[in-house]
HTML snippet that shows the backbone in 3Dmol.js (N, CA, C, O; Angstrom):
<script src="https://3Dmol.org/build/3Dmol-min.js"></script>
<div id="view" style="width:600px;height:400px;position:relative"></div>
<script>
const pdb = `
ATOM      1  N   UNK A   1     155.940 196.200  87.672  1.00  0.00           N
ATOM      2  CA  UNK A   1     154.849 195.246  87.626  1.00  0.00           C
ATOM      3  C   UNK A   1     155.017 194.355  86.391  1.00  0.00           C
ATOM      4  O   UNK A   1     155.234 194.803  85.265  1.00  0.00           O
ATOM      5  N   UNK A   2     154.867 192.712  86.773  1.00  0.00           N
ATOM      6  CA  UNK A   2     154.850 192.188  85.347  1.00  0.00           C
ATOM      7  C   UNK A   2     153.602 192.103  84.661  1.00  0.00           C
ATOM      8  O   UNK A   2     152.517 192.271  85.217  1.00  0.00           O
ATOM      9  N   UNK A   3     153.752 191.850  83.492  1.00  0.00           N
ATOM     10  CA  UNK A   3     152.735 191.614  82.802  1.00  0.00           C
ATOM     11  C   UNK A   3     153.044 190.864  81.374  1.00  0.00           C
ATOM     12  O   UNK A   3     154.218 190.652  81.071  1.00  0.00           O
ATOM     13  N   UNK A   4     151.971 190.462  80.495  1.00  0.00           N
ATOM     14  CA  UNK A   4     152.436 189.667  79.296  1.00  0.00           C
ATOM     15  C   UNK A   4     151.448 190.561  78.181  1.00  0.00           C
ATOM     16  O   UNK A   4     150.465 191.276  78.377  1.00  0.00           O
ATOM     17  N   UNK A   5     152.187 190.172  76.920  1.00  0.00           N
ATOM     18  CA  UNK A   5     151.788 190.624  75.746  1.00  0.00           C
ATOM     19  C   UNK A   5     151.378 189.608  74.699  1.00  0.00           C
ATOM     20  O   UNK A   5     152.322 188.876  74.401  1.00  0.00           O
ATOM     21  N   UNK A   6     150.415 189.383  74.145  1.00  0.00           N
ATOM     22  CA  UNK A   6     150.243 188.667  72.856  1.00  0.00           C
ATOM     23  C   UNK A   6     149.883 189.812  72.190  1.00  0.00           C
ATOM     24  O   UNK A   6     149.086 190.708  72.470  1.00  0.00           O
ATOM     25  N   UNK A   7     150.677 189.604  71.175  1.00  0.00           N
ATOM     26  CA  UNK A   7     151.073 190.779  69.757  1.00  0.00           C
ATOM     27  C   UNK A   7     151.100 190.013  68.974  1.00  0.00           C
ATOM     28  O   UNK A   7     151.788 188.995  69.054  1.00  0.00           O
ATOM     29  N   UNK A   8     149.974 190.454  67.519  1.00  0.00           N
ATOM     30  CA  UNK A   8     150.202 189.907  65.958  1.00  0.00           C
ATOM     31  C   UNK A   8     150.316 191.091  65.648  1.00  0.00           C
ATOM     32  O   UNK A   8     149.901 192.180  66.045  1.00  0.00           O
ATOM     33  N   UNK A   9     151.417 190.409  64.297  1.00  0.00           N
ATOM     34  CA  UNK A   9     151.800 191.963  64.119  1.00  0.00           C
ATOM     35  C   UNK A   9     151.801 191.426  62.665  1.00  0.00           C
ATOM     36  O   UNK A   9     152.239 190.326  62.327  1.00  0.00           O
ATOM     37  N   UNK A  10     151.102 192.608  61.637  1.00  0.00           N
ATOM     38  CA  UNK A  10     150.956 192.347  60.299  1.00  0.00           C
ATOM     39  C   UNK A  10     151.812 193.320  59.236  1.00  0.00           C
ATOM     40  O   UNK A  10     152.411 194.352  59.536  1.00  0.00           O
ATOM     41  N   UNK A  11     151.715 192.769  58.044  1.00  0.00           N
ATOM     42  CA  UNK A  11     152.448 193.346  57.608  1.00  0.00           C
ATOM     43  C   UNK A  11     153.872 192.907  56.376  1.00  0.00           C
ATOM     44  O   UNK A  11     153.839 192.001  55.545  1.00  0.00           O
ATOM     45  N   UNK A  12     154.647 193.570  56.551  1.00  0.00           N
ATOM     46  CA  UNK A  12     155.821 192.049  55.822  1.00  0.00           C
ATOM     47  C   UNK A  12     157.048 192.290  56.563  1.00  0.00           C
ATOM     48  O   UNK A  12     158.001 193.059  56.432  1.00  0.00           O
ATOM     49  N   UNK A  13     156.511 190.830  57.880  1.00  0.00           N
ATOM     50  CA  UNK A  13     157.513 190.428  58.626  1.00  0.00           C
ATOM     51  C   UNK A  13     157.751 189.189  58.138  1.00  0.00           C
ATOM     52  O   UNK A  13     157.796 188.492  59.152  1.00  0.00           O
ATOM     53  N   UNK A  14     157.929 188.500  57.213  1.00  0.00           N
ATOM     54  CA  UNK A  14     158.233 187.091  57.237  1.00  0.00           C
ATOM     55  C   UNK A  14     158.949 187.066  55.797  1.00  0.00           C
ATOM     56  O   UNK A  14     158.693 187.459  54.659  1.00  0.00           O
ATOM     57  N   UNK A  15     160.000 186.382  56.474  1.00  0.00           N
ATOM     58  CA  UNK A  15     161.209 186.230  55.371  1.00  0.00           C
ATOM     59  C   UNK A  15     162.159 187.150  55.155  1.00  0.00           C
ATOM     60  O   UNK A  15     162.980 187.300  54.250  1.00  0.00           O
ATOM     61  N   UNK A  16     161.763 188.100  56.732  1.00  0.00           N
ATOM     62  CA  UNK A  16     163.336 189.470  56.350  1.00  0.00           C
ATOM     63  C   UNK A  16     163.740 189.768  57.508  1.00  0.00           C
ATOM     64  O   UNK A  16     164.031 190.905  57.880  1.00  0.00           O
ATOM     65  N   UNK A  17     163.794 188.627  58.250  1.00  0.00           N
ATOM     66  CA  UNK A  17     164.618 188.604  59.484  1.00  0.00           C
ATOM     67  C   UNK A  17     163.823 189.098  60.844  1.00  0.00           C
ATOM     68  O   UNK A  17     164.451 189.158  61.901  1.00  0.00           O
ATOM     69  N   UNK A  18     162.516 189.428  60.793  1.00  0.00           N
ATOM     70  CA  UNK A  18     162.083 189.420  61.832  1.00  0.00           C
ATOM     71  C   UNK A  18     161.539 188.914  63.057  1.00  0.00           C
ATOM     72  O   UNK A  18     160.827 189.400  63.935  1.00  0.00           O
ATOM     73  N   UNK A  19     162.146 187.655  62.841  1.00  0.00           N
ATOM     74  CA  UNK A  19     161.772 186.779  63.925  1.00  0.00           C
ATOM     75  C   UNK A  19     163.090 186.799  64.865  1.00  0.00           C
ATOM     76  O   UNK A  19     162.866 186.427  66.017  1.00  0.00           O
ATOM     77  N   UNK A  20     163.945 187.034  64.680  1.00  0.00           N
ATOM     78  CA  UNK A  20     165.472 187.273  65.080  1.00  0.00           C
ATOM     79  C   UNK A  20     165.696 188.674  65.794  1.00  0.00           C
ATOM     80  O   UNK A  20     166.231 188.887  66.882  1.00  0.00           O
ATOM     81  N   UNK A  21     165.149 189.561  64.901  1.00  0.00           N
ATOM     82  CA  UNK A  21     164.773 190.649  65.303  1.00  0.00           C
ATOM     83  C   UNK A  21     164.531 191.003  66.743  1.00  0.00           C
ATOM     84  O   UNK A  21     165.121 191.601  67.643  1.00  0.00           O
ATOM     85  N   UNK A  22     163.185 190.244  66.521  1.00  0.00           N
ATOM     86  CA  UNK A  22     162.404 190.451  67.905  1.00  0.00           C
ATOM     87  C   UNK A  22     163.335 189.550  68.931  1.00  0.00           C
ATOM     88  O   UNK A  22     163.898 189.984  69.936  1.00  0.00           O
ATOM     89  N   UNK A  23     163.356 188.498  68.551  1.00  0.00           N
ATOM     90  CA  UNK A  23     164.034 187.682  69.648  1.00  0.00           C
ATOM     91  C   UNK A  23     165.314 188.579  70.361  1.00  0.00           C
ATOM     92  O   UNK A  23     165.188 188.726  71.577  1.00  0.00           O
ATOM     93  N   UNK A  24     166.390 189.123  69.808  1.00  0.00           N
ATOM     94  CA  UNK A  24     167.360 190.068  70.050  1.00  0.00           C
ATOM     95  C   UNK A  24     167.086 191.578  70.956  1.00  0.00           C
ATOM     96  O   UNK A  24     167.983 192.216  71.507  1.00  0.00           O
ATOM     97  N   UNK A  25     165.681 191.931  70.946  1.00  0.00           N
ATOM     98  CA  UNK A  25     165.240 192.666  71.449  1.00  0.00           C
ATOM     99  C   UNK A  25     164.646 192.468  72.610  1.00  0.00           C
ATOM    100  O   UNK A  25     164.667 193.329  73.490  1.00  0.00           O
ATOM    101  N   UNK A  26     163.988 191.199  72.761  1.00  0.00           N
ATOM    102  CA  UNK A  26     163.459 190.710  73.403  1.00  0.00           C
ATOM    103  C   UNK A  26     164.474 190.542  74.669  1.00  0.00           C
ATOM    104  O   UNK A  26     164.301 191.025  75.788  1.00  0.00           O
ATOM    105  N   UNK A  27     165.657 189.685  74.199  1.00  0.00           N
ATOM    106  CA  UNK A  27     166.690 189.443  74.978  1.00  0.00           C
ATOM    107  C   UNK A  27     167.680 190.705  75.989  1.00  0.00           C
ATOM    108  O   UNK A  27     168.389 190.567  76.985  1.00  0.00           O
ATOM    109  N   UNK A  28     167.299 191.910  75.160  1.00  0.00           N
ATOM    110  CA  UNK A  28     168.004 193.253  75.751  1.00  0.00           C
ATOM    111  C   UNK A  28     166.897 193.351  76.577  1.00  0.00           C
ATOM    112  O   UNK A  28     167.302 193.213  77.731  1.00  0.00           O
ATOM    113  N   UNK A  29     165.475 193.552  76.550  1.00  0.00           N
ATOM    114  CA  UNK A  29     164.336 193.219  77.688  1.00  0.00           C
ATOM    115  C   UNK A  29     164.192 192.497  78.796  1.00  0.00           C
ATOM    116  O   UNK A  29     163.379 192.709  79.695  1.00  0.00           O
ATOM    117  N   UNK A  30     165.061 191.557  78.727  1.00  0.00           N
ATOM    118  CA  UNK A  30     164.868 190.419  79.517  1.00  0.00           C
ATOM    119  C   UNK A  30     163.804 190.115  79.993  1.00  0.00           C
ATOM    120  O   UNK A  30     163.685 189.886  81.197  1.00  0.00           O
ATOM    121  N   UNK A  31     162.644 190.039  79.001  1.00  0.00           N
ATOM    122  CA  UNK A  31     161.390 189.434  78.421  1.00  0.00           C
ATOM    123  C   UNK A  31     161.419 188.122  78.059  1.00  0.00           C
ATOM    124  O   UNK A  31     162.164 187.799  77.134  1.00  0.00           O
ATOM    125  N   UNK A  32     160.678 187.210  78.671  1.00  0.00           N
ATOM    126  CA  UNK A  32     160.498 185.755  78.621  1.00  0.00           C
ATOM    127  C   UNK A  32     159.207 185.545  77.298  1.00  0.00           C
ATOM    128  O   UNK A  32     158.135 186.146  77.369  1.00  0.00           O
ATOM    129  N   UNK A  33     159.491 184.775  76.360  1.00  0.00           N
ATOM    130  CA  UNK A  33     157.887 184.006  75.900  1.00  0.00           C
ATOM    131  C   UNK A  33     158.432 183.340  74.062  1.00  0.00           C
ATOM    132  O   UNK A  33     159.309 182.516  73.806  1.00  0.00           O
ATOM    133  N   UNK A  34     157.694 183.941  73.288  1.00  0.00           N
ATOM    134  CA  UNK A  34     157.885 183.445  71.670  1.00  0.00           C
ATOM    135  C   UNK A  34     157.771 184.242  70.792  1.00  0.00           C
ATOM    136  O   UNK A  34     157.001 185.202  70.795  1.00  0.00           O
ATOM    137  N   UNK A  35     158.392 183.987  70.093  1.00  0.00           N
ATOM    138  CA  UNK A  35     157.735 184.557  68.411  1.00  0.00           C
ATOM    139  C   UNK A  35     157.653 183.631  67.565  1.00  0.00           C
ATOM    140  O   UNK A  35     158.453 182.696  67.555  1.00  0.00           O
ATOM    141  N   UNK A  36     156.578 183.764  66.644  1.00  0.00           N
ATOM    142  CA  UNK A  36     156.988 182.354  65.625  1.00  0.00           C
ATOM    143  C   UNK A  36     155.704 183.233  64.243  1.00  0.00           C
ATOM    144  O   UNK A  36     154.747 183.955  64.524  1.00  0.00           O
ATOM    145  N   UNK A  37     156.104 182.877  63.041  1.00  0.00           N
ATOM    146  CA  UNK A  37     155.896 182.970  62.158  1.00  0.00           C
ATOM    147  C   UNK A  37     153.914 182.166  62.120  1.00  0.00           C
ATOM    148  O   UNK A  37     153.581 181.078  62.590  1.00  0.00           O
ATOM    149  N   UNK A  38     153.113 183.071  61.488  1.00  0.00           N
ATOM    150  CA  UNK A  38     151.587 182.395  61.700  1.00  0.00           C
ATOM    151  C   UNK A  38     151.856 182.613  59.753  1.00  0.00           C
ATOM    152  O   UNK A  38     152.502 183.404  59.065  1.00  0.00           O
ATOM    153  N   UNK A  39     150.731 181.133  59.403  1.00  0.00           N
ATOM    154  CA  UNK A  39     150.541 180.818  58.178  1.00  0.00           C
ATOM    155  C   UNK A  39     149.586 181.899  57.452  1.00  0.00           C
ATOM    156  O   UNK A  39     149.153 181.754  56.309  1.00  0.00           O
ATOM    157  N   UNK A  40     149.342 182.921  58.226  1.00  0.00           N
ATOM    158  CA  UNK A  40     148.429 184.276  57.679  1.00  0.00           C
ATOM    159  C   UNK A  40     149.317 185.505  56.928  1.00  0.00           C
ATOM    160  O   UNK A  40     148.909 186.514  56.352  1.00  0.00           O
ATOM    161  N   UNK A  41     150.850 184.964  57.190  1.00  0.00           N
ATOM    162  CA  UNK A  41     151.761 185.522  56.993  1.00  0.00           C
ATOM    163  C   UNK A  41     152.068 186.558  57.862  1.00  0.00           C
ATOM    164  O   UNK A  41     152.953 187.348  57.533  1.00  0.00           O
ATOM    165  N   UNK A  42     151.445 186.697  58.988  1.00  0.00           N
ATOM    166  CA  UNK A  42     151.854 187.525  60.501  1.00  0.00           C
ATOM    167  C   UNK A  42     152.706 186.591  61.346  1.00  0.00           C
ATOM    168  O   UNK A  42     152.957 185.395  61.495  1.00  0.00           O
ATOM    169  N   UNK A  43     153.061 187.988  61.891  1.00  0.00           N
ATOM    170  CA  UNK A  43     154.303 187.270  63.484  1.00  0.00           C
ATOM    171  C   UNK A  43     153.445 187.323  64.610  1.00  0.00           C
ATOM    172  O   UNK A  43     152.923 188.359  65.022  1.00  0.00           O
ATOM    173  N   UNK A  44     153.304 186.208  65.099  1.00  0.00           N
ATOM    174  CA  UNK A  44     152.865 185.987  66.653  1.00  0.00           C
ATOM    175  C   UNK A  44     154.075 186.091  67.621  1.00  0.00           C
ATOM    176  O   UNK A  44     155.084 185.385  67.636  1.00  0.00           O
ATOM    177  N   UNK A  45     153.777 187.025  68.342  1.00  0.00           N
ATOM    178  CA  UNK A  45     154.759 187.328  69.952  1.00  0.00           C
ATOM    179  C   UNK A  45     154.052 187.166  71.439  1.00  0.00           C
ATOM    180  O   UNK A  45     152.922 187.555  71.734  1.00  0.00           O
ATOM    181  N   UNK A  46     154.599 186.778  71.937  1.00  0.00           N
ATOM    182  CA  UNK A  46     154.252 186.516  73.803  1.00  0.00           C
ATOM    183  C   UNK A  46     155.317 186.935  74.210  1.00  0.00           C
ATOM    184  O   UNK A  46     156.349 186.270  74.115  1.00  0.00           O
ATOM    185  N   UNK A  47     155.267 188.128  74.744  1.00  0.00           N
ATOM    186  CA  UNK A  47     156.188 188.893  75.806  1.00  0.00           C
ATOM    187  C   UNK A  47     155.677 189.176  77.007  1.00  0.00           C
ATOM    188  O   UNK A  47     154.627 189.797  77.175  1.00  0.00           O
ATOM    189  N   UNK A  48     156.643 188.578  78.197  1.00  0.00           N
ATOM    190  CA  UNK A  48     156.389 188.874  79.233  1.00  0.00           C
ATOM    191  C   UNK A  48     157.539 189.394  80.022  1.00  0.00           C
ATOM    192  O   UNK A  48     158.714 189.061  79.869  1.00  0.00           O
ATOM    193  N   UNK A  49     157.031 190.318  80.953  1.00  0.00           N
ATOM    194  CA  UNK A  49     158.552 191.041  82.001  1.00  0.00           C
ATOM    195  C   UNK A  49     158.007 192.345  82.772  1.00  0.00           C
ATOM    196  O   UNK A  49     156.853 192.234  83.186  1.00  0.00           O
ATOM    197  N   UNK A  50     158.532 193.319  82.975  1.00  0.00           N
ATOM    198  CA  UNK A  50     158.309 194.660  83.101  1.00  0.00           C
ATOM    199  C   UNK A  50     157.636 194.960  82.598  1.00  0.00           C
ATOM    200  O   UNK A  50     157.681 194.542  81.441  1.00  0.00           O
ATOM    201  N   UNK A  51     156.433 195.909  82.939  1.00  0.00           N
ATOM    202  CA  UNK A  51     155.525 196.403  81.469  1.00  0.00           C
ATOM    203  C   UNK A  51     156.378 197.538  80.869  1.00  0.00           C
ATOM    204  O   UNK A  51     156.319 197.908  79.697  1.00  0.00           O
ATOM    205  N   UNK A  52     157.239 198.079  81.900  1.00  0.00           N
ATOM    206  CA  UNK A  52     158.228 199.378  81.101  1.00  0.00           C
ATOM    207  C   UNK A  52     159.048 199.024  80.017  1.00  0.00           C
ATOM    208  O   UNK A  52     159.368 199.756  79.080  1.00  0.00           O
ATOM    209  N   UNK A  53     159.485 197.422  80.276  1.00  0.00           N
ATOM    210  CA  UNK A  53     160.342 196.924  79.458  1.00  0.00           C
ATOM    211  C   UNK A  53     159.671 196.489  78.493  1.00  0.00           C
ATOM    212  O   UNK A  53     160.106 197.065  77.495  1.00  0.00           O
ATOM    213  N   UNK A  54     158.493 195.492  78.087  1.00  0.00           N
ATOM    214  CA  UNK A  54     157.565 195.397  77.360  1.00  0.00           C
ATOM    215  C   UNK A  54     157.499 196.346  76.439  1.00  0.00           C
ATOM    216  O   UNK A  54     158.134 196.326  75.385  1.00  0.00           O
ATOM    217  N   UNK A  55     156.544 197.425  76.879  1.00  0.00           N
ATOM    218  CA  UNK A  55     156.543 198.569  76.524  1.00  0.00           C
ATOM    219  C   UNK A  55     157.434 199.115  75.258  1.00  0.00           C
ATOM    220  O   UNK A  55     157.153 199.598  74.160  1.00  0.00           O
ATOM    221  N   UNK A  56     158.448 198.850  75.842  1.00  0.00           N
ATOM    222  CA  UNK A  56     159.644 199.535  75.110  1.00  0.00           C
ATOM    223  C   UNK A  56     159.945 198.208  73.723  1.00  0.00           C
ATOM    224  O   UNK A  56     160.266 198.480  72.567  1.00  0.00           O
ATOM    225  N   UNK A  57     159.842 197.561  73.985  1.00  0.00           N
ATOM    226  CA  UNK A  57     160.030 196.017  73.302  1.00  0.00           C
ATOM    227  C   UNK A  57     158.344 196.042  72.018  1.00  0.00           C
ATOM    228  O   UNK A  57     158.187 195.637  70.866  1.00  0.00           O
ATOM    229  N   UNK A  58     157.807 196.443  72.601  1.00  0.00           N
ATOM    230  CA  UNK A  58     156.550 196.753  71.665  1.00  0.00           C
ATOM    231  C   UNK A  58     156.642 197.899  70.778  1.00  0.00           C
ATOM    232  O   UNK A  58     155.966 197.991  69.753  1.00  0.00           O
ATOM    233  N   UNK A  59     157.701 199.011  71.273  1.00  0.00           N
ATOM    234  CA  UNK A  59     157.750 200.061  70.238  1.00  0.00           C
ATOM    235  C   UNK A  59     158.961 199.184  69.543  1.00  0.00           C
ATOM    236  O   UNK A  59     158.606 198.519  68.569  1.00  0.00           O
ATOM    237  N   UNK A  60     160.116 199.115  69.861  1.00  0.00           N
ATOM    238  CA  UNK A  60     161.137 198.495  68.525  1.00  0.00           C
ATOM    239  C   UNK A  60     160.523 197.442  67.730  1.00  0.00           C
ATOM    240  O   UNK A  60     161.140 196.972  66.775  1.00  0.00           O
ATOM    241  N   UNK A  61     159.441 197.059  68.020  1.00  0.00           N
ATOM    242  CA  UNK A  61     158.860 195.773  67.073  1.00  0.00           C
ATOM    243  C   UNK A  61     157.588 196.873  66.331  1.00  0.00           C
ATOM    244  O   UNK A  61     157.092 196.216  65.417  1.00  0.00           O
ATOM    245  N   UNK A  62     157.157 197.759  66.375  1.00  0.00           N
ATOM    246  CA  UNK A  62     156.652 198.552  65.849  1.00  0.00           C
ATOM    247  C   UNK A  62     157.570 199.107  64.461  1.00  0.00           C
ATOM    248  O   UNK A  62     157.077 199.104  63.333  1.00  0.00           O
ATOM    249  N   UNK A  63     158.740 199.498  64.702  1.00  0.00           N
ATOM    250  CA  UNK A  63     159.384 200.226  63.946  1.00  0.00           C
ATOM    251  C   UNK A  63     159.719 198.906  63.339  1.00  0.00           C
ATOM    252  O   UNK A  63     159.116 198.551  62.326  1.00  0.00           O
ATOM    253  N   UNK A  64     160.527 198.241  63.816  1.00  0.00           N
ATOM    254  CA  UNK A  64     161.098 196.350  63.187  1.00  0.00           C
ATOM    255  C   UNK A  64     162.384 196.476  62.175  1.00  0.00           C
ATOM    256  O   UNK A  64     162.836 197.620  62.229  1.00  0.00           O
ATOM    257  N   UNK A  65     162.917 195.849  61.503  1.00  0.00           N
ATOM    258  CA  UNK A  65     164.264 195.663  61.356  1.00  0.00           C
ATOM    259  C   UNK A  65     164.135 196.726  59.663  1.00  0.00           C
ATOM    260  O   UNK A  65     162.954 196.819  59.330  1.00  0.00           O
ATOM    261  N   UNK A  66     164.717 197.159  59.072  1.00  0.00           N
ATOM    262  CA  UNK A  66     165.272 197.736  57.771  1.00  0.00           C
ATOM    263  C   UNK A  66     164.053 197.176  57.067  1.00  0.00           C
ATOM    264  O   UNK A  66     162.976 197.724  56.832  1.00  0.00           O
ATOM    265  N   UNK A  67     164.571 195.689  56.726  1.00  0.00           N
ATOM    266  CA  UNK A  67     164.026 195.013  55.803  1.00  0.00           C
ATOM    267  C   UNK A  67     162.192 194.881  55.947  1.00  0.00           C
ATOM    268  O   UNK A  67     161.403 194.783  55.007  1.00  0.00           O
ATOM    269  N   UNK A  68     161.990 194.903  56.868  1.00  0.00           N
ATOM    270  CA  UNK A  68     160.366 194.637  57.324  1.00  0.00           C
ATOM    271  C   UNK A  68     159.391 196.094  57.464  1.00  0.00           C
ATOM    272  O   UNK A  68     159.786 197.178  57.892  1.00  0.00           O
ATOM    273  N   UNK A  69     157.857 195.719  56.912  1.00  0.00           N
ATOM    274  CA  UNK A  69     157.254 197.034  57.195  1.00  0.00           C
ATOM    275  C   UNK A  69     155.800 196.411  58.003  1.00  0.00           C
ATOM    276  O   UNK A  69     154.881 195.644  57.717  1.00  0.00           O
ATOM    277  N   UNK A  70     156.201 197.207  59.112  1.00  0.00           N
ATOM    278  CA  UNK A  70     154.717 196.601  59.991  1.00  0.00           C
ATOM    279  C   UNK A  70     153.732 197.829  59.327  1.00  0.00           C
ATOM    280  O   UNK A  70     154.073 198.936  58.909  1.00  0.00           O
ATOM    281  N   UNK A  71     152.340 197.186  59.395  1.00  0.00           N
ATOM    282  CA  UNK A  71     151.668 197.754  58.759  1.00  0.00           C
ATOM    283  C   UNK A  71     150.233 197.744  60.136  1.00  0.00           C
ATOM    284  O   UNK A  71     149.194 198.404  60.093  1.00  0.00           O
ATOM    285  N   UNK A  72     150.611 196.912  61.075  1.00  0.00           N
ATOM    286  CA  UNK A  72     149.245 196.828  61.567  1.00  0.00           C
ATOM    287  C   UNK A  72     149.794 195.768  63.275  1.00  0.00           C
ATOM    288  O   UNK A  72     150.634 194.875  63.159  1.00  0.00           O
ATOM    289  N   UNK A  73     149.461 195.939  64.007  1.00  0.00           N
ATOM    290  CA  UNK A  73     149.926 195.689  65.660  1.00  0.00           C
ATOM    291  C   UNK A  73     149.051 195.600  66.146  1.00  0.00           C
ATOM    292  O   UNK A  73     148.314 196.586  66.128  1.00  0.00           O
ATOM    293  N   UNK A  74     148.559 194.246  66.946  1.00  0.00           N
ATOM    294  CA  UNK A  74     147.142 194.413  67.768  1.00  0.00           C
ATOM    295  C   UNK A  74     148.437 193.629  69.026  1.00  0.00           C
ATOM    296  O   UNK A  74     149.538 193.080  68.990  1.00  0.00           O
ATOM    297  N   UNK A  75     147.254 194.102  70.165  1.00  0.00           N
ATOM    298  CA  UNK A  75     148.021 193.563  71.352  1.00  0.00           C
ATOM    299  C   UNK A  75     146.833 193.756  72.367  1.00  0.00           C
ATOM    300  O   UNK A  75     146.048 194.676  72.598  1.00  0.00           O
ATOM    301  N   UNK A  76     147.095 192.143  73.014  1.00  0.00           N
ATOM    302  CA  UNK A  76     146.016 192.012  74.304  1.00  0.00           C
ATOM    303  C   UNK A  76     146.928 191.716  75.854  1.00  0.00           C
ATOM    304  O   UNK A  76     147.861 190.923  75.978  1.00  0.00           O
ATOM    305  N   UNK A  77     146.522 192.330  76.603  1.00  0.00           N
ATOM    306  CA  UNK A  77     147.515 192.517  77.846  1.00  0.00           C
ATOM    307  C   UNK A  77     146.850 191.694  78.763  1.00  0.00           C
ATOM    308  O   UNK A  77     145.656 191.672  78.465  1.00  0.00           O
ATOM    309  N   UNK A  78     147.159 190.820  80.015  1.00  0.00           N
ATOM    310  CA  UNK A  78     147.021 190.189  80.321  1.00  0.00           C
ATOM    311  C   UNK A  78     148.052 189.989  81.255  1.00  0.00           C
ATOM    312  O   UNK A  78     149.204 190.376  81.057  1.00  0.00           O
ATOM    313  N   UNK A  79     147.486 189.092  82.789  1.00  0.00           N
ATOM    314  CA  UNK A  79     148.290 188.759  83.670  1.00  0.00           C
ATOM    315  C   UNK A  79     149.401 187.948  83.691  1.00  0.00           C
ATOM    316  O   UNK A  79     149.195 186.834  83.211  1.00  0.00           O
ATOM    317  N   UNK A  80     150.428 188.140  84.064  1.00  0.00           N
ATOM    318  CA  UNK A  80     151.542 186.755  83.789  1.00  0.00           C
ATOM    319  C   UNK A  80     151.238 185.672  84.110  1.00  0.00           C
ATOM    320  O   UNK A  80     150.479 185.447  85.053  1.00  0.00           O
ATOM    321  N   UNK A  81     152.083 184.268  82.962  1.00  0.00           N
ATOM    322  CA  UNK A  81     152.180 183.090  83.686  1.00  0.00           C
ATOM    323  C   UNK A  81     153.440 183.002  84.689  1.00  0.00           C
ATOM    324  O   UNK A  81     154.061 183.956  85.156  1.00  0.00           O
ATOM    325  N   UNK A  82     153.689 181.512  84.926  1.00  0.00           N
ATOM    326  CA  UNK A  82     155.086 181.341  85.509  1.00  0.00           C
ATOM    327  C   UNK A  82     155.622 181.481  84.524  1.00  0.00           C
ATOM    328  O   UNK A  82     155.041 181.062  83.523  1.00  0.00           O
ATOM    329  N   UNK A  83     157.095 182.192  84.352  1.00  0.00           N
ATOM    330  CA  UNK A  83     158.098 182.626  83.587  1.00  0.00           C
ATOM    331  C   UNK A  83     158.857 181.746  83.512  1.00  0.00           C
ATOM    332  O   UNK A  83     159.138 181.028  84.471  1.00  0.00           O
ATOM    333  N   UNK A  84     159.253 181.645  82.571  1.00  0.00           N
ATOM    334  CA  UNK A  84     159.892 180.579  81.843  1.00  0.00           C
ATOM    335  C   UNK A  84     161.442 180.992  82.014  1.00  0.00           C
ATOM    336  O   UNK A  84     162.269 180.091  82.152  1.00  0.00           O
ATOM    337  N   UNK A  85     161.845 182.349  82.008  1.00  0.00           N
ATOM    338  CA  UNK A  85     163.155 183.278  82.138  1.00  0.00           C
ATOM    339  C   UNK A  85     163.805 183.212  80.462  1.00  0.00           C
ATOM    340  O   UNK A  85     164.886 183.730  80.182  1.00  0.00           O
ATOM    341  N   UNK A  86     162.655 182.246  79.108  1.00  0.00           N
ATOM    342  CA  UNK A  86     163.870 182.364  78.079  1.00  0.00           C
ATOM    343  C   UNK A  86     162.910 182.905  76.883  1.00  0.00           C
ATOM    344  O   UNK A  86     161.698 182.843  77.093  1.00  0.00           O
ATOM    345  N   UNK A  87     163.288 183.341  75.855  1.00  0.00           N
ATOM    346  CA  UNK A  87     162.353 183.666  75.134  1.00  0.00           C
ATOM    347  C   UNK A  87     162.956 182.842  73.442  1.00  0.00           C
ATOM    348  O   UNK A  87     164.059 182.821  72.897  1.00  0.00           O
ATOM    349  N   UNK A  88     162.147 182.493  73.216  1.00  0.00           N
ATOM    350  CA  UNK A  88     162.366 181.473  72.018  1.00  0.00           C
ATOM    351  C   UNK A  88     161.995 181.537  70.409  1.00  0.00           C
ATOM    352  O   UNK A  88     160.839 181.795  70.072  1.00  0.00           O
ATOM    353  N   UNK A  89     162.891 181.323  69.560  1.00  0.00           N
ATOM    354  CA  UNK A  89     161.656 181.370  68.468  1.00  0.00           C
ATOM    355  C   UNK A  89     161.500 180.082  67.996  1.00  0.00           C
ATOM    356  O   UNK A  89     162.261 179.125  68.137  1.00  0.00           O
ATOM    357  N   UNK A  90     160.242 180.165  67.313  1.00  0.00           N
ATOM    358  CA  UNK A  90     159.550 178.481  66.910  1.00  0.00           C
ATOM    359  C   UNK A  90     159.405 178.458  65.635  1.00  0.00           C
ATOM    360  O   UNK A  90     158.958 177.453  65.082  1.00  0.00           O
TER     361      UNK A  90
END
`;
const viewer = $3Dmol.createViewer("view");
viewer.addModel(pdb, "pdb");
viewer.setStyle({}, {cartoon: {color: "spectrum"}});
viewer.zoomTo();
viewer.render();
</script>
């Protein structure tokens, strides 16, 4: 079943590679949507695909790269749009 994710994820993701991160993960998902850096100093994500795959794409962004420490993950689930098939960062 698809489904989509908007995830802020707090913490110190910005400036240690986690926007790349996710995107790379995202891409082993073959999860469509964004990540992009918010001026609150959180990462905004839109993942959409599989919820199994999701799923799984929401725990490696939980744990997140060496350099980064998530400290805090909210996520609202929600029906898919039309899929775009690419996932981007901004």
């Amino acid at each position: 079943m698809e489904v989509r994710a908007h995830i802020v994820v707090k913490g110190l993701v910005q400036g240690v590679g986690f926007r790349y991160f996710v995107y790379a993960r995202a891409a082993e998902a073959g999860a469509s949507g964004f990540v992009r850096n918010l001026d609150s100093g959180d990462v905004e994500i839109e993942a959409q695909g599989e919820r199994s795959k999701v799923e799984i794409l929401i725990d490696q962004i939980k744990a997140g790269p060496r350099s980064a420490r998530v400290t805090d993950l909210r996520i609202e689930w929600s029906s898919p749009l039309q899929p775009s098939g690419l996932f981007e960062i901004r």
